[in-house]
HTML snippet that shows the backbone in 3Dmol.js (N, CA, C, O; Angstrom):
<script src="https://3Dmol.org/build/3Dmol-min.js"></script>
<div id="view" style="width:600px;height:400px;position:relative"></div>
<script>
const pdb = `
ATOM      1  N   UNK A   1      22.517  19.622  12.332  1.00  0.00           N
ATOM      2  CA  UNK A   1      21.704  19.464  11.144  1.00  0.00           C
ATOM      3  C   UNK A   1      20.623  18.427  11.439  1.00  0.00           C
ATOM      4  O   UNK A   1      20.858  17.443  12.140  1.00  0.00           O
ATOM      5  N   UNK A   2      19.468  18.663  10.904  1.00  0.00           N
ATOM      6  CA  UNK A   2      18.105  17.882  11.417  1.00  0.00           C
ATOM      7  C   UNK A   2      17.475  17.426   9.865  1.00  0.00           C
ATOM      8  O   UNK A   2      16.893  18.209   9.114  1.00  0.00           O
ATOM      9  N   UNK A   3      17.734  15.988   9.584  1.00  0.00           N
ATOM     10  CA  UNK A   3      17.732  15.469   8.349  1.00  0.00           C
ATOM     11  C   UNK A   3      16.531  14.406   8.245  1.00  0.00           C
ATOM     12  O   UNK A   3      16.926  13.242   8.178  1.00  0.00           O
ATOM     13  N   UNK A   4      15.181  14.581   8.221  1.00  0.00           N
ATOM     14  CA  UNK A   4      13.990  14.296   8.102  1.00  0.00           C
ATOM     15  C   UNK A   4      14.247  12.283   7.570  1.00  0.00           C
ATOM     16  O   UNK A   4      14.818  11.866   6.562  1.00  0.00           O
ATOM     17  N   UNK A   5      13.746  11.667   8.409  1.00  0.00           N
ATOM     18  CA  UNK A   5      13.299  10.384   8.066  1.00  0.00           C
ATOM     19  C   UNK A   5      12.879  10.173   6.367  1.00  0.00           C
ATOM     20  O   UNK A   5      13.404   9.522   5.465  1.00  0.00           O
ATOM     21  N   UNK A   6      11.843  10.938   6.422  1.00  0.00           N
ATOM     22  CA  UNK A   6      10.200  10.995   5.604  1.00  0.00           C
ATOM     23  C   UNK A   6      10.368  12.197   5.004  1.00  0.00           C
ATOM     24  O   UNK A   6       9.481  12.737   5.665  1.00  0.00           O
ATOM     25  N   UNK A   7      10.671  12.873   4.465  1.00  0.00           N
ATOM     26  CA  UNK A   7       9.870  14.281   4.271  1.00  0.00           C
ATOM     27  C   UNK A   7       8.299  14.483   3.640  1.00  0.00           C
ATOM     28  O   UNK A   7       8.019  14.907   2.519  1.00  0.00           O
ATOM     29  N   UNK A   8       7.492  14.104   4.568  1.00  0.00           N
ATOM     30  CA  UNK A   8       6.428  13.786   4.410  1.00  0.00           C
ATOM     31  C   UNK A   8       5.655  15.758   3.938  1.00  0.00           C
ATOM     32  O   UNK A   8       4.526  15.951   3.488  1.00  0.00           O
ATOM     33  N   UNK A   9       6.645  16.800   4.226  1.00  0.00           N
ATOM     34  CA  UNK A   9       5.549  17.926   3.260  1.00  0.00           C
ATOM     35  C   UNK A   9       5.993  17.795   1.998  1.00  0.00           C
ATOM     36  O   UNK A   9       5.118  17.982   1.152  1.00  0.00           O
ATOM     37  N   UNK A  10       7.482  17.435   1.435  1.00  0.00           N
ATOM     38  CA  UNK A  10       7.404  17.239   0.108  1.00  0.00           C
ATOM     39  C   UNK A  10       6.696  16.110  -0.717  1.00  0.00           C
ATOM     40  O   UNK A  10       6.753  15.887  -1.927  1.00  0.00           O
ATOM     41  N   UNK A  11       6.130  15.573   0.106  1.00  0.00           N
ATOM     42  CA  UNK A  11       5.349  14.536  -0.454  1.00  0.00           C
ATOM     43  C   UNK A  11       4.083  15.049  -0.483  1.00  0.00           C
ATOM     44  O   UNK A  11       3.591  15.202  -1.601  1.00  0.00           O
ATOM     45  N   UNK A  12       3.379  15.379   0.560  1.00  0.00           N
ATOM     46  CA  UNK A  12       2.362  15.935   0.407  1.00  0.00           C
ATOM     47  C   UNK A  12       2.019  17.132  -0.418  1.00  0.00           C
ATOM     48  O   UNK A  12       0.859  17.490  -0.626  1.00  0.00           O
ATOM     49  N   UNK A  13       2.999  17.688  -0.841  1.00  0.00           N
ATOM     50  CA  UNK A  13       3.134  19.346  -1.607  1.00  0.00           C
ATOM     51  C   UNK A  13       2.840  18.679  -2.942  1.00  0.00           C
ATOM     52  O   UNK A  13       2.512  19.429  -3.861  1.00  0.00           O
ATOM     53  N   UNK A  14       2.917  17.267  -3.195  1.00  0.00           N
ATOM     54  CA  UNK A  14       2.525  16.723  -5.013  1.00  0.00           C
ATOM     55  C   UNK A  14       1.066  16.768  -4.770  1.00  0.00           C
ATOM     56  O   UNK A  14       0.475  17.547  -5.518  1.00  0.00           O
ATOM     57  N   UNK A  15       0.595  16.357  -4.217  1.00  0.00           N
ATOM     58  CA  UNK A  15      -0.827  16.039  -3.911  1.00  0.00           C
ATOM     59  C   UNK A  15      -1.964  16.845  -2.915  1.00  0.00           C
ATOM     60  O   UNK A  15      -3.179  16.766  -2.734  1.00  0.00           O
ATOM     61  N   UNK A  16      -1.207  17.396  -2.555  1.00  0.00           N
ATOM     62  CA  UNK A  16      -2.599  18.637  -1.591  1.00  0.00           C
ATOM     63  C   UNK A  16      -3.916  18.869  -1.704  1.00  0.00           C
ATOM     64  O   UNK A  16      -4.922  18.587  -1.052  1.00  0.00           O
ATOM     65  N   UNK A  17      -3.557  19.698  -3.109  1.00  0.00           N
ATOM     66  CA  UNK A  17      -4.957  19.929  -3.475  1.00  0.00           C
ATOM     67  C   UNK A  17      -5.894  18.603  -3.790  1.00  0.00           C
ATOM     68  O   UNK A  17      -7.071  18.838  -3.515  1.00  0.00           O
ATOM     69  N   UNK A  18      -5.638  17.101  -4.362  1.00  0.00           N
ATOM     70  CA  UNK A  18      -6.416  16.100  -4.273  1.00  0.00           C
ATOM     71  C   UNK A  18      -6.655  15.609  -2.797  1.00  0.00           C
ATOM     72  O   UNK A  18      -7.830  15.450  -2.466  1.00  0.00           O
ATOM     73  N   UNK A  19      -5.582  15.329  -1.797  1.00  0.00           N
ATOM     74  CA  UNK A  19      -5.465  14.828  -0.639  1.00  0.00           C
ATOM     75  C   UNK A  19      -6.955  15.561   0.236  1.00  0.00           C
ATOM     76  O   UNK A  19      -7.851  14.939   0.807  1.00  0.00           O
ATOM     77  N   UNK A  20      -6.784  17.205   0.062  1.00  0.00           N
ATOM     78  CA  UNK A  20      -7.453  17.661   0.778  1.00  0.00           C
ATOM     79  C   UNK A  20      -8.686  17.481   0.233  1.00  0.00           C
ATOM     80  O   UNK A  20      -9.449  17.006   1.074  1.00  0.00           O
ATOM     81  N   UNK A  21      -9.296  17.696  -1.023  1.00  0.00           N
ATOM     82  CA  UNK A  21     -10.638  17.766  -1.796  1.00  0.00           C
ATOM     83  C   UNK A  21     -10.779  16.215  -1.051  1.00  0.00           C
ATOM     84  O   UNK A  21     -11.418  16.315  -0.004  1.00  0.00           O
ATOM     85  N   UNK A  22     -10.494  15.314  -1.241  1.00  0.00           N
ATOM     86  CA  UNK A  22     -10.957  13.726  -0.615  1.00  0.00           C
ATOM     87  C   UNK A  22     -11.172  13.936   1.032  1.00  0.00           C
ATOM     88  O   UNK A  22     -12.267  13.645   1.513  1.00  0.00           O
ATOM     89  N   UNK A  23     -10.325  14.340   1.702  1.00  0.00           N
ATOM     90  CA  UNK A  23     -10.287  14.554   3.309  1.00  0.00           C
ATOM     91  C   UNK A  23     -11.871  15.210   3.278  1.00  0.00           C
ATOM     92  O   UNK A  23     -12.879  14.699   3.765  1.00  0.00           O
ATOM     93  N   UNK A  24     -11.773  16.321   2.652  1.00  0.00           N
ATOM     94  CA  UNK A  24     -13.168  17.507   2.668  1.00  0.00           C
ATOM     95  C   UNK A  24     -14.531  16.233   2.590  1.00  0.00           C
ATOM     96  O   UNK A  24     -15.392  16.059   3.453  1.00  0.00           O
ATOM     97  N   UNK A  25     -14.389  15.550   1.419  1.00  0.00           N
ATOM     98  CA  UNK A  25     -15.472  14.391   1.029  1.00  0.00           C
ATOM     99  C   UNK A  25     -15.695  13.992   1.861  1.00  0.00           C
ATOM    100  O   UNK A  25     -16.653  14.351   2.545  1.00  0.00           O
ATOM    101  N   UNK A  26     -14.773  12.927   2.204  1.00  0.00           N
ATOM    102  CA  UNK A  26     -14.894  11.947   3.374  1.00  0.00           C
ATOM    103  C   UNK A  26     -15.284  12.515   4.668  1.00  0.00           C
ATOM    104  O   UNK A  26     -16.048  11.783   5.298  1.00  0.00           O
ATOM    105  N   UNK A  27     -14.928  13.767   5.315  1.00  0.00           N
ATOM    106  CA  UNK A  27     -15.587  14.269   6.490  1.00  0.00           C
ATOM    107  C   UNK A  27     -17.017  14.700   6.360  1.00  0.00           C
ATOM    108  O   UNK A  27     -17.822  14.501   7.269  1.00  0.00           O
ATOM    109  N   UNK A  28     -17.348  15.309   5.194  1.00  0.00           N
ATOM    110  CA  UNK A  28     -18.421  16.258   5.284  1.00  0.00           C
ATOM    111  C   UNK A  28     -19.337  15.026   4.454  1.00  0.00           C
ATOM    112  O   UNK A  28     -20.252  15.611   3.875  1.00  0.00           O
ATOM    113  N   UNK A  29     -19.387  14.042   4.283  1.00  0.00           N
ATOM    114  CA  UNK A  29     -20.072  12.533   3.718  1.00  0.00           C
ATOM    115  C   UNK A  29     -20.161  11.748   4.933  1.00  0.00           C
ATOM    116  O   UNK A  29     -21.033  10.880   4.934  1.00  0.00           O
ATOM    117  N   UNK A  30     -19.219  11.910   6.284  1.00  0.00           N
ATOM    118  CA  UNK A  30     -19.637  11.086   7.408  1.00  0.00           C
ATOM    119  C   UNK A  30     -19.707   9.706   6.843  1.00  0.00           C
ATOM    120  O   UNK A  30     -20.424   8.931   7.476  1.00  0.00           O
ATOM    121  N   UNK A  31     -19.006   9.164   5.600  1.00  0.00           N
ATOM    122  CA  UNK A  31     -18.876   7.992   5.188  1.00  0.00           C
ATOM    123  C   UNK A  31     -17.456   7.390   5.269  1.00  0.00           C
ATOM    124  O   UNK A  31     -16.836   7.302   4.209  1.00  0.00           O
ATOM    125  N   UNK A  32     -16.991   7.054   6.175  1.00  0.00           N
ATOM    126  CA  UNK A  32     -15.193   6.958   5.866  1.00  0.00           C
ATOM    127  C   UNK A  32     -15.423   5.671   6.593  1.00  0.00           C
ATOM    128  O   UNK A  32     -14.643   5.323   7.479  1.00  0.00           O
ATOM    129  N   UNK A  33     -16.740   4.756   6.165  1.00  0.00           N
ATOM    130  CA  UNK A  33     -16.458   3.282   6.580  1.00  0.00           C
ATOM    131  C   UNK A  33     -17.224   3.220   5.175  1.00  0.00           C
ATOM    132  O   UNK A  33     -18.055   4.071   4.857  1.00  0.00           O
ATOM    133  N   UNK A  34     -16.816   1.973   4.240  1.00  0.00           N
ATOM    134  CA  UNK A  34     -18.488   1.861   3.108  1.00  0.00           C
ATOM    135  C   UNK A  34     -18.819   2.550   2.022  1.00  0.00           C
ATOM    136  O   UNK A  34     -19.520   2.165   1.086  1.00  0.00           O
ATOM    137  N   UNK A  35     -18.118   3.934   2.218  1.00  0.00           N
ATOM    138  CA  UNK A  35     -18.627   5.476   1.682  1.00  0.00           C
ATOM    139  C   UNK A  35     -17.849   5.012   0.147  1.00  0.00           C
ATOM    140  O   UNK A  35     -16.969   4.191  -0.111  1.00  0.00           O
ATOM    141  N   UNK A  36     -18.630   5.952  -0.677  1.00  0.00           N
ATOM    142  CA  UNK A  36     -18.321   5.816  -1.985  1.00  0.00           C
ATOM    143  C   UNK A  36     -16.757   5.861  -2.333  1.00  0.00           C
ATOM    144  O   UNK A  36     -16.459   5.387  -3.429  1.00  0.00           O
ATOM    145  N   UNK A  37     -15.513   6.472  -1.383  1.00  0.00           N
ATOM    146  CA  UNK A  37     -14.296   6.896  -1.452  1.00  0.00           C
ATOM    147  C   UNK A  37     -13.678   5.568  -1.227  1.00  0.00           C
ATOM    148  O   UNK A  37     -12.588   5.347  -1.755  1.00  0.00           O
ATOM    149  N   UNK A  38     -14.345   4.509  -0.382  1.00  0.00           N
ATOM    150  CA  UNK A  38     -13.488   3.408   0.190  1.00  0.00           C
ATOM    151  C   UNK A  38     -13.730   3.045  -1.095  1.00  0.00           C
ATOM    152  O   UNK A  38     -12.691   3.076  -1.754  1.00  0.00           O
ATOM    153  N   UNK A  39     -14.822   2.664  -1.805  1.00  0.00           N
ATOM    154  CA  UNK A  39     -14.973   1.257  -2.590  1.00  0.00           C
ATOM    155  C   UNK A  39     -13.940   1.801  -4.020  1.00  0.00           C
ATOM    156  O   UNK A  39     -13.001   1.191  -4.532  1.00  0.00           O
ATOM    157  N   UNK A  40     -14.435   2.952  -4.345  1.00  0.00           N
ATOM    158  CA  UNK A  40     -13.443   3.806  -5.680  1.00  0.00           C
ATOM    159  C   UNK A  40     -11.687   3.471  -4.646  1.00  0.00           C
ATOM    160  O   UNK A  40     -10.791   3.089  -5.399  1.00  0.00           O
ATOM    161  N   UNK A  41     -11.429   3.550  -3.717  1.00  0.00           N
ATOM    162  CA  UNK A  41     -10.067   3.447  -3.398  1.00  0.00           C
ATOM    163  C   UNK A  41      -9.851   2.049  -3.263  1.00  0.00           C
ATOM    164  O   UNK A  41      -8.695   1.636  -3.179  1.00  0.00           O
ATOM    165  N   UNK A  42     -10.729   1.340  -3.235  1.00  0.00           N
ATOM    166  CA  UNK A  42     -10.569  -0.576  -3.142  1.00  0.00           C
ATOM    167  C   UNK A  42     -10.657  -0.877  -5.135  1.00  0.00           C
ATOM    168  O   UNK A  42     -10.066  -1.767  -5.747  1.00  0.00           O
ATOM    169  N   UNK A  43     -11.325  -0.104  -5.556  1.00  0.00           N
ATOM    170  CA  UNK A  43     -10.932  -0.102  -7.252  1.00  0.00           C
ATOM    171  C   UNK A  43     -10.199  -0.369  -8.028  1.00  0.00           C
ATOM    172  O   UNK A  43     -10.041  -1.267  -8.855  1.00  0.00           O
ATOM    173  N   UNK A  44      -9.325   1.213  -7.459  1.00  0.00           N
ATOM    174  CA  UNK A  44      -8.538   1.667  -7.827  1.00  0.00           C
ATOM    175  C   UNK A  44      -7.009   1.017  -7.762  1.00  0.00           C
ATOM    176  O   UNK A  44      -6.169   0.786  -8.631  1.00  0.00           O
ATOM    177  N   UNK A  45      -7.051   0.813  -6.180  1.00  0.00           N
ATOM    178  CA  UNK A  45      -5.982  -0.378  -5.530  1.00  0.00           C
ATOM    179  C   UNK A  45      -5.780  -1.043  -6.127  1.00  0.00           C
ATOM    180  O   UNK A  45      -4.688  -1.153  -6.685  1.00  0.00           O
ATOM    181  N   UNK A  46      -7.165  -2.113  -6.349  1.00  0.00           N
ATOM    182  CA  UNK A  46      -7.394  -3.661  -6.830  1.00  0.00           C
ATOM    183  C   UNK A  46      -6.541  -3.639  -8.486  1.00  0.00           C
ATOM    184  O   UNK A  46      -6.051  -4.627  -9.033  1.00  0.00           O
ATOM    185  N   UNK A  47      -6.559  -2.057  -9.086  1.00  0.00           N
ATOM    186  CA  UNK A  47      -6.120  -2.297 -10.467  1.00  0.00           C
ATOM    187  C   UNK A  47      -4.517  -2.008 -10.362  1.00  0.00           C
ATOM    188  O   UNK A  47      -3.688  -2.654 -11.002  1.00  0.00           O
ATOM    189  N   UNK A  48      -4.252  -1.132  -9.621  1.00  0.00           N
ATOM    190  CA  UNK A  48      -2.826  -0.575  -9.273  1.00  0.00           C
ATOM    191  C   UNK A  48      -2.190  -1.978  -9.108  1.00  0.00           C
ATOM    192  O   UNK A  48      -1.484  -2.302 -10.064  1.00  0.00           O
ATOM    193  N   UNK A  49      -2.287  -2.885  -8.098  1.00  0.00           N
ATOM    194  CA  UNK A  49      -1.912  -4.250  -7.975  1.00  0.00           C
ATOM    195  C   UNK A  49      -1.865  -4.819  -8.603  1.00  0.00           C
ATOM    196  O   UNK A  49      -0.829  -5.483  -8.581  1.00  0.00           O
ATOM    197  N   UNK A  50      -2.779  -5.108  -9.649  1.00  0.00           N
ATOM    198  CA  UNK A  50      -3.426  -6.498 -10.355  1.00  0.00           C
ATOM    199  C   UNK A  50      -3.792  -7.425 -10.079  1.00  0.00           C
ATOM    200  O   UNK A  50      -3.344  -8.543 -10.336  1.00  0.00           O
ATOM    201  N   UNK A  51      -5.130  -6.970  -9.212  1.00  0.00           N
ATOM    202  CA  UNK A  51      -5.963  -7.808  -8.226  1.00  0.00           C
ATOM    203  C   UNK A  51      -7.696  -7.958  -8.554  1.00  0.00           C
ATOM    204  O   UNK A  51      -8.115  -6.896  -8.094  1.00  0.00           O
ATOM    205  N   UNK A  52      -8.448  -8.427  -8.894  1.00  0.00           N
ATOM    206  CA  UNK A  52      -9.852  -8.500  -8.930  1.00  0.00           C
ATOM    207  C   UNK A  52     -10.533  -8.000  -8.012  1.00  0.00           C
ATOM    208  O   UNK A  52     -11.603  -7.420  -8.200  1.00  0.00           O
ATOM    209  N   UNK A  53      -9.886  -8.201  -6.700  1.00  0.00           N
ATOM    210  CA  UNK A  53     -10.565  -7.448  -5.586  1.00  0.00           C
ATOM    211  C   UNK A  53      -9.806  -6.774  -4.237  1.00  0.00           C
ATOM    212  O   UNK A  53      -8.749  -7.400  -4.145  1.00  0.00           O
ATOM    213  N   UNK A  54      -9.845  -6.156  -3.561  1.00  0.00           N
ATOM    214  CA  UNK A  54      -9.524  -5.642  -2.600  1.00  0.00           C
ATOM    215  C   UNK A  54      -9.982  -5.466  -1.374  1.00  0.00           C
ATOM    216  O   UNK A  54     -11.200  -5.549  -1.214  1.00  0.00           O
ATOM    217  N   UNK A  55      -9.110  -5.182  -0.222  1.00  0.00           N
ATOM    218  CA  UNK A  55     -10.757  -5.234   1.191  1.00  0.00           C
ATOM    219  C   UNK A  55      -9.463  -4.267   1.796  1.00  0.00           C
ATOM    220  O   UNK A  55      -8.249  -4.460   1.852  1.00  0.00           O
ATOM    221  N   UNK A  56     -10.470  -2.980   2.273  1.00  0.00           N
ATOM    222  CA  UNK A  56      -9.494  -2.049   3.257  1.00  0.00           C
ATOM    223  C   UNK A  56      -9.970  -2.585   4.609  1.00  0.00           C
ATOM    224  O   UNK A  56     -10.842  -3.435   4.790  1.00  0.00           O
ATOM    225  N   UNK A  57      -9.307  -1.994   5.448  1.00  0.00           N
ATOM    226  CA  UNK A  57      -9.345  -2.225   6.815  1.00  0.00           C
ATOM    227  C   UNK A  57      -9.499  -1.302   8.007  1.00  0.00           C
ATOM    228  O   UNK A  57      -9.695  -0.287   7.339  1.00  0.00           O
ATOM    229  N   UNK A  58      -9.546  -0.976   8.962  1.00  0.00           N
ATOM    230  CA  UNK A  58      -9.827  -0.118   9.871  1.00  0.00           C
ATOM    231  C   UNK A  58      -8.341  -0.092  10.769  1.00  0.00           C
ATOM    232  O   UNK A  58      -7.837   0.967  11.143  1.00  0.00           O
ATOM    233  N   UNK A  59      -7.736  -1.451  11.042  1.00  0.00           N
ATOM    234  CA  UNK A  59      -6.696  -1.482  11.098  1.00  0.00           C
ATOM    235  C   UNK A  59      -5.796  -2.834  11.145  1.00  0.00           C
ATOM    236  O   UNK A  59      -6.314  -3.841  10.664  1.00  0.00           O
ATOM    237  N   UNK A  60      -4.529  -2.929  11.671  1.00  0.00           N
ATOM    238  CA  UNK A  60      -3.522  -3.805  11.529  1.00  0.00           C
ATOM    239  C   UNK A  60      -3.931  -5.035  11.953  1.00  0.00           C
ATOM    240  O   UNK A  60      -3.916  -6.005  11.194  1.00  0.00           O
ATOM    241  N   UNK A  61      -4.365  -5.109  13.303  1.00  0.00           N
ATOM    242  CA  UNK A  61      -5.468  -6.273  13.358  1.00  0.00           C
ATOM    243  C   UNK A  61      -6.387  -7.170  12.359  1.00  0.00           C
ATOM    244  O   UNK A  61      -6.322  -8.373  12.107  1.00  0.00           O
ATOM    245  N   UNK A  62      -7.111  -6.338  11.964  1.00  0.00           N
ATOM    246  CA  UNK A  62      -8.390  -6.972  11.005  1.00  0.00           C
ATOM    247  C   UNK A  62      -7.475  -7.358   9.602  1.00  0.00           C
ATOM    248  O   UNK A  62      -7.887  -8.154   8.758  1.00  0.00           O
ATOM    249  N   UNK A  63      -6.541  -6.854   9.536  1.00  0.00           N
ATOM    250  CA  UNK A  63      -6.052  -7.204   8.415  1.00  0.00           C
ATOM    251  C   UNK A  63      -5.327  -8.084   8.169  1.00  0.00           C
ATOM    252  O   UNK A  63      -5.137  -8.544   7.043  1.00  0.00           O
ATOM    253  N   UNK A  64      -4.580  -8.615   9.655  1.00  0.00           N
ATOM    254  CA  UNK A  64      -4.148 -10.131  10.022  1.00  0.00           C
ATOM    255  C   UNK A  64      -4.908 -11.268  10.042  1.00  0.00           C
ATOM    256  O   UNK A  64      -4.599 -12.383   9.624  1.00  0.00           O
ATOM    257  N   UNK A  65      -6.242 -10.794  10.719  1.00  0.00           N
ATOM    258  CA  UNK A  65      -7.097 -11.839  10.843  1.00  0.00           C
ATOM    259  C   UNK A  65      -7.663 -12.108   9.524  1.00  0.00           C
ATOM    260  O   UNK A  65      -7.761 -13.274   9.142  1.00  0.00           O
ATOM    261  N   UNK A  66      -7.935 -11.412   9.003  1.00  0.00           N
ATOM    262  CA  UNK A  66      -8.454 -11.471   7.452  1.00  0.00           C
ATOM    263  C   UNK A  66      -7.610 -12.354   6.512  1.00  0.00           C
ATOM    264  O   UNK A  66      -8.114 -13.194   5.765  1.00  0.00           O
ATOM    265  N   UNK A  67      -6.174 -12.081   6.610  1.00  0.00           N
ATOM    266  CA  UNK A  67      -5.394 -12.740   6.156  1.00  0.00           C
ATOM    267  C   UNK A  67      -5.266 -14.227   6.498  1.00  0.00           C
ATOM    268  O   UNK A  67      -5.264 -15.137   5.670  1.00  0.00           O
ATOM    269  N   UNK A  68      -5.156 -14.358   7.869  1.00  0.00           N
ATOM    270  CA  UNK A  68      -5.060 -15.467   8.395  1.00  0.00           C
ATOM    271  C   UNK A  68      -6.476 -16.477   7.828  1.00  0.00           C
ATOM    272  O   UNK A  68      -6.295 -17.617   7.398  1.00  0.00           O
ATOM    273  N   UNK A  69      -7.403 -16.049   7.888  1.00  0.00           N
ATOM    274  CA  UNK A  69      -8.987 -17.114   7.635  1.00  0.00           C
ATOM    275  C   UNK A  69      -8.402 -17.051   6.269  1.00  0.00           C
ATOM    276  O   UNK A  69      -7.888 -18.116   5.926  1.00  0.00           O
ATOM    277  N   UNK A  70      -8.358 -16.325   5.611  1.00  0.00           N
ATOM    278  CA  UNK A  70      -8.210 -16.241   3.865  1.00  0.00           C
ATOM    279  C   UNK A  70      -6.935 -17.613   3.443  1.00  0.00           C
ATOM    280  O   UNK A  70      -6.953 -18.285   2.412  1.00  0.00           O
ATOM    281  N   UNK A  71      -5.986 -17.716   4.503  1.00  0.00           N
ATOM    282  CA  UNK A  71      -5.116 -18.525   4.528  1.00  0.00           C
ATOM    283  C   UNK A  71      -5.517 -20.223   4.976  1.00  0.00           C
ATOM    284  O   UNK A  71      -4.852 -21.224   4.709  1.00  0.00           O
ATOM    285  N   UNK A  72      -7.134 -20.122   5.913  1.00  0.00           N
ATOM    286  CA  UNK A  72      -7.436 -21.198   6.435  1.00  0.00           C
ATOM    287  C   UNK A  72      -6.651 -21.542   7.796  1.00  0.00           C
ATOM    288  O   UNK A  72      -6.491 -22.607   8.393  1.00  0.00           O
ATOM    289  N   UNK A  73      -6.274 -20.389   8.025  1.00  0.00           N
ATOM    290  CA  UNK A  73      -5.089 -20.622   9.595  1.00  0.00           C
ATOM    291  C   UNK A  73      -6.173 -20.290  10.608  1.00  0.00           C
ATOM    292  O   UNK A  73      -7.118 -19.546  10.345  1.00  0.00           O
ATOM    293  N   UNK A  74      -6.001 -20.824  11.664  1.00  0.00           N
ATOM    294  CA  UNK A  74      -7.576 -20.896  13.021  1.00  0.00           C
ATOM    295  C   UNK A  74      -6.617 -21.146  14.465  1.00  0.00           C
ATOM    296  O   UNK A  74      -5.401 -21.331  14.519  1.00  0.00           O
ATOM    297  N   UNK A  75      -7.419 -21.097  15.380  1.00  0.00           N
ATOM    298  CA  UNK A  75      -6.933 -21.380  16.521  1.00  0.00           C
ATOM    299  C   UNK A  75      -6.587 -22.576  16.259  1.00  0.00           C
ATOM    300  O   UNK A  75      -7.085 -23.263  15.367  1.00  0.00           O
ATOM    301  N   UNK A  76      -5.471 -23.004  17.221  1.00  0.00           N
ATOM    302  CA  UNK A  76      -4.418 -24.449  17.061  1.00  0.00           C
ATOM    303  C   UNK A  76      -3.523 -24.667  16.200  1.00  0.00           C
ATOM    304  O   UNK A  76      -2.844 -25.690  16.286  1.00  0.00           O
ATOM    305  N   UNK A  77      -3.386 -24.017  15.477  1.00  0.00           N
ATOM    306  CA  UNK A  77      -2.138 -23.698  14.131  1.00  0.00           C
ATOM    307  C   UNK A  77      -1.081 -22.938  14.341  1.00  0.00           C
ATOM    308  O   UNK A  77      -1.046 -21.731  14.580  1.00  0.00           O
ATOM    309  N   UNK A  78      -0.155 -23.759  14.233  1.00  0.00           N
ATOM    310  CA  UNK A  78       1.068 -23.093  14.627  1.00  0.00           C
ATOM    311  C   UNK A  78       2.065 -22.918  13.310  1.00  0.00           C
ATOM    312  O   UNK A  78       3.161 -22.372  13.434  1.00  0.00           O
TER     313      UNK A  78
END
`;
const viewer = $3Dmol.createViewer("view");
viewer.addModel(pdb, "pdb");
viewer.setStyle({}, {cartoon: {color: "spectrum"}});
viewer.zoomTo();
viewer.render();
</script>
């Protein structure tokens, strides 16, 4: 028996038709840095949370470092 981590198509089977209409945007807009989808999804986030603002990232990196200056942490801090 092969018992899925994730079942990541029943997850995706709620949302498809939005998932894909946004994928479609974002490719055929050549905006998926900046593009009108990030800032409405930094919005949207920011309210889901209960946050004033939000900042996406490109990846796991930038989002440490971001954290870290936001924290005032710099080279020599341990």
């Amino acid at each position: 028996m092969n018992i899925p981590l994730i079942d990541l198509r029943r997850q995706y089977s709620s949302i498809e038709e939005q998932a894909n209409k946004k994928v479609y945007e974002v490719l055929t807009s050549a905006q998926y840095i900046m593009g009108e989808n990030v800032k409405e999804f930094e919005k949207e986030f920011s309210e889901y949370i209960g946050v004033k603002h939000s900042i996406s990232v490109g990846n796991g990196t930038d989002a440490l470092v971001i954290a870290l200056e936001a924290l005032g942490i710099g080279e020599g801090d341990e």
